[in-house]
Structures are given as C-alpha cells and as structure tokens.
C-alpha positions as CSV (number, residue, x, y, z in Angstrom):
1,X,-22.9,103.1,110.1
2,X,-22.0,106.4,111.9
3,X,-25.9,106.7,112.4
4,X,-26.2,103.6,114.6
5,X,-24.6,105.3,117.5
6,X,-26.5,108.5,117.3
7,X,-30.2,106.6,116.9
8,X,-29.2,104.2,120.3
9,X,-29.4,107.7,122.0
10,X,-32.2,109.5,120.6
11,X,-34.0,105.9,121.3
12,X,-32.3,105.8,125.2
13,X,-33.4,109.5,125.6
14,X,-37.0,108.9,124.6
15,X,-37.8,105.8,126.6
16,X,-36.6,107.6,129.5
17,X,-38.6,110.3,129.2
18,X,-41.7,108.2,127.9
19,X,-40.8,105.6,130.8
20,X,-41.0,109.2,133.3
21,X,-44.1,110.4,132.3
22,X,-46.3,107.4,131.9
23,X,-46.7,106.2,128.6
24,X,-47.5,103.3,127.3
25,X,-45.9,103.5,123.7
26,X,-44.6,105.6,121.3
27,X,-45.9,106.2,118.3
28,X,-43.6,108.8,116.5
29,X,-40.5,110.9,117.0
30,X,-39.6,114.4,115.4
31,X,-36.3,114.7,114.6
32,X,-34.4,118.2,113.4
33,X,-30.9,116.7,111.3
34,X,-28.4,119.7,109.7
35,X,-28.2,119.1,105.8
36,X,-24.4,119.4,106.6
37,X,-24.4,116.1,109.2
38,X,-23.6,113.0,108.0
39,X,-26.7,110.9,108.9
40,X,-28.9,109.7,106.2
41,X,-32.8,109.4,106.9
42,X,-33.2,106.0,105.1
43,X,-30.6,104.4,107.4
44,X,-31.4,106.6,110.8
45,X,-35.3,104.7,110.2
46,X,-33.4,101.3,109.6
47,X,-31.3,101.9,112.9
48,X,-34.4,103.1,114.7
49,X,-36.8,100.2,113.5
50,X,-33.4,97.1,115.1
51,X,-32.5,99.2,118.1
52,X,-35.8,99.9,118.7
53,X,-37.7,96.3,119.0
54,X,-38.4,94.9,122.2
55,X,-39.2,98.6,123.8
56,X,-41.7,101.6,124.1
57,X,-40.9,102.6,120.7
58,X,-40.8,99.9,118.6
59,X,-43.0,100.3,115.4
60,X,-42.4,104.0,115.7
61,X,-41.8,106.0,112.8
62,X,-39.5,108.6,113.0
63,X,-39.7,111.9,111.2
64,X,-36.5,114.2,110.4
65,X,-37.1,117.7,109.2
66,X,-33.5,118.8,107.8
67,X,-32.2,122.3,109.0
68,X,-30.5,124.0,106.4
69,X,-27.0,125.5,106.0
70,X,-27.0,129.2,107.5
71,X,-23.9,131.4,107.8
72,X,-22.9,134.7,109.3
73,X,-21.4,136.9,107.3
74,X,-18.6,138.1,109.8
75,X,-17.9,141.3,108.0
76,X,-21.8,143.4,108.0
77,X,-23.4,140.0,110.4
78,X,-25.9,139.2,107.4
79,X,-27.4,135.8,108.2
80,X,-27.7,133.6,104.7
81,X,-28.5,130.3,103.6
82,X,-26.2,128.0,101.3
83,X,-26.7,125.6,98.5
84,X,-24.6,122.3,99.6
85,X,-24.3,121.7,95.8
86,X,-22.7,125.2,95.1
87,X,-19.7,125.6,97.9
88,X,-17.3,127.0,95.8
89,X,-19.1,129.9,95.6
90,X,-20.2,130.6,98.6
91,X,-20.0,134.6,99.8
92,X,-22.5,137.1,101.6
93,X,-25.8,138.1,99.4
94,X,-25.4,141.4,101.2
95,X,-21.8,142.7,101.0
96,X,-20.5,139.5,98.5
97,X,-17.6,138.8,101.8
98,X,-16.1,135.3,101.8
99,X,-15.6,135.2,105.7
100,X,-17.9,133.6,107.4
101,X,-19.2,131.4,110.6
102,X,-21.3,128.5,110.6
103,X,-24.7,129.3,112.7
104,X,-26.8,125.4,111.6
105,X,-26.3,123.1,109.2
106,X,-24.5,120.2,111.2
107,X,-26.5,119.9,114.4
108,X,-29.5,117.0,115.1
109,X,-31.7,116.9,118.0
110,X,-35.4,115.8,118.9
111,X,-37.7,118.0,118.4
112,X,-40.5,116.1,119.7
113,X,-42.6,112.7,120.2
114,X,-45.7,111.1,119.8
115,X,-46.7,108.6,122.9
116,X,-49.4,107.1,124.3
C-alpha cells in the first residue's frame, strides 16, 4: 500500500503542470521506477486508475520503465550493473572489489506525459 502515497503525488504534480499549461486531459504518463524500490507496476496502475478519477488524468495509462541497479566500485570507480537475484555475490567486473556505492536502483520520477 506503500505505492498509494507515492502515485497521489506523481497524479498532484501532473495536474498541476497540465492545469499550467493548458491542457485539456491526459492521456499517459512516463514513469522511471529503480528495480531496488519497493513499488510494484500492477498496483502503481491500480492506485493511479482510484486517485485519478474525477481529474485531468483519469483514464490515463501510466507507463514505468524500471532503472536498473548500478554501483560504483569505490576502489578503481568502475560503474557496473547488478542482478537483484544474485546479491550475495556482488563485486566489481573490473578489479572483483566488494566495496561499493549505490549510483540508481531505488529512485522513481516522471519522465514525461502525454496531454491534450
């Protein structure tokens, strides 16, 4: 139910900026979700479709391109991507080090929207 929260805003931000610029409805919103965040598309397009009735956006579908997992390698600052499934062996593909920062993975924001 953690998603409910985070749809209200995407749906709050876009009206505003739909309601700014003039349009009449929108038709779809482009959404970039982390494959390390908790929000699951099924239920972020269930959310969408209640909080969304009675507005600009209702009917609109969203779409959610998932960002994967990317490290930095803090020892030789080699970027790499991770395999969710395989965590416990995570480590550099260029120098094999296990220390590490996160770089994306857990972030969501909109990318873009569809209006008219």
């Amino acid at each position: 139910m953690h998603e409910l929260p985070v749809i209200k805003s995407v749906l709050d931000i876009c009206v505003k900026h739909a309601e700014a610029n003039g349009a009449h409805q929108i038709l779809s919103i482009e959404l970039k979700v982390g494959k390390m965040s908790d929000l699951e598309p099924e239920w972020m397009q269930r959310y969408f479709d209640f909080v969304s009735k009675g507005t600009l956006a209702e009917g609109a579908k969203l779409e959610i391109e998932r960002i994967p997992v990317v490290l930095r390698c803090q020892g030789c600052a080699e970027e790499f991507e991770v395999d969710l499934h395989r965590q416990d062996e995570i480590a550099c593909s260029a120098c094999g080090g296990a220390n590490y920062s996160m770089i994306s993975g857990r972030e969501y924001y909109i990318k873009n929207m569809e209006v008219r």
